[in-house]
C-alpha positions as CSV (number, residue, x, y, z in Angstrom):
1,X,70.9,113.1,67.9
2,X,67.3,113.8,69.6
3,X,67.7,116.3,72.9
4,X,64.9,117.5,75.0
5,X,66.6,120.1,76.6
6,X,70.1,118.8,77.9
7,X,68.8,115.3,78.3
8,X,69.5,113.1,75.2
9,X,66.5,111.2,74.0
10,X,66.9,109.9,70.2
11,X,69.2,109.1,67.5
12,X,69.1,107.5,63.8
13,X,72.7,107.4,61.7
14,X,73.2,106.8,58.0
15,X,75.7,105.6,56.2
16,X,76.8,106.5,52.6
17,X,79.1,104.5,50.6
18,X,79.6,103.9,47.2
19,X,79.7,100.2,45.5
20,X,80.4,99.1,42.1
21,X,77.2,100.7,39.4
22,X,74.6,98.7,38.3
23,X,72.0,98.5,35.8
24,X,69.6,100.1,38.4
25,X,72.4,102.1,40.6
26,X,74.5,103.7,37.9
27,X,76.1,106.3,40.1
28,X,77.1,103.6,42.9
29,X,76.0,105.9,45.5
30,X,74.4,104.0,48.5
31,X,72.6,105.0,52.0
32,X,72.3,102.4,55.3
33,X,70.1,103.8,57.7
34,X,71.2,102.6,60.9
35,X,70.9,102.5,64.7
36,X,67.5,104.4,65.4
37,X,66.5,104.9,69.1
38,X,64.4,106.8,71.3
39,X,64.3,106.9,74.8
40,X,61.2,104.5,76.4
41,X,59.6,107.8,77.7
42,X,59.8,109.7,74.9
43,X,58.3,107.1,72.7
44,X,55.4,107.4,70.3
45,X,55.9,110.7,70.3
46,X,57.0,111.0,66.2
47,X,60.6,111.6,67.2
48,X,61.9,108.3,65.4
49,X,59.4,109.0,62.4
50,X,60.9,112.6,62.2
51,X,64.3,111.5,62.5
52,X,63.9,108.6,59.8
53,X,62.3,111.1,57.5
54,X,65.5,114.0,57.9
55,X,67.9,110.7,57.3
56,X,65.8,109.8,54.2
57,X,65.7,113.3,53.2
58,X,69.6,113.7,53.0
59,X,70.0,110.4,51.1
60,X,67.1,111.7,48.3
61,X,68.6,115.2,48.2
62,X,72.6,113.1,47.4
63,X,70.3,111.4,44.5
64,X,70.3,107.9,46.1
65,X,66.9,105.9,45.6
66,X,67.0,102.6,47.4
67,X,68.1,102.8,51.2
68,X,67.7,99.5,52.9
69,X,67.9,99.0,57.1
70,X,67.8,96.4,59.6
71,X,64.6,96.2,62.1
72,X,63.5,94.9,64.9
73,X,60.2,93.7,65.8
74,X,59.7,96.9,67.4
75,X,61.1,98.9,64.7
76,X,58.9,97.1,62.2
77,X,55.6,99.4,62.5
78,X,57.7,102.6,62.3
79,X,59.3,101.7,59.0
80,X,56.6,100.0,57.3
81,X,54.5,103.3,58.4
82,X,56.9,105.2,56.4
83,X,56.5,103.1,53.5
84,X,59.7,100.4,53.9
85,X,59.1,96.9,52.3
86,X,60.5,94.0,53.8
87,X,62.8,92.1,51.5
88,X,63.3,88.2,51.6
89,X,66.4,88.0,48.9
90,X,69.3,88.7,51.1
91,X,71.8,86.4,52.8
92,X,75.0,86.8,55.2
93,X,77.7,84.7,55.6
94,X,78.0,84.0,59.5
């Protein structure tokens, strides 16, 4: 959580869970970055880029390499600025 002051102004979560190893995840170990915000008046200001790159520094620093996310059209520029790829293989079962 982001706070100017008392006032609260930005968040970003990650998750860590652990799925069965694979060829290219032996350990399991997995990271979900998740539910990024900042407050209209305090945007693009670097406080979502900062926060995405203290979540993606904890997630290195536990040894995981591949952390995928959701985004919005508005979240796309932020996340492709850090160097996030969009990927076109997935599928969910509504």
């Amino acid at each position: 959580m982001v706070f100017d002051g008392e006032r609260f102004v930005g968040a970003g979560g990650v998750s860590y869970f652990r799925v069965m190893p694979t060829y290219h995840n032996q350990t399991g170990e997995k990271a979900y970055i998740m539910n990024m915000y900042t407050a209209p008046d305090y945007r693009r200001q670097g406080i979502a880029y900062k926060t995405l790159e203290l979540l993606v520094l904890d997630a290195r620093k536990r040894g995981i390499t591949a952390i995928p996310l959701e985004a919005t059209k508005m979240g796309n520029p932020l996340y492709e600025k850090y160097g996030f790829v969009k990927m076109n293989d997935e599928m969910e079962l509504l």
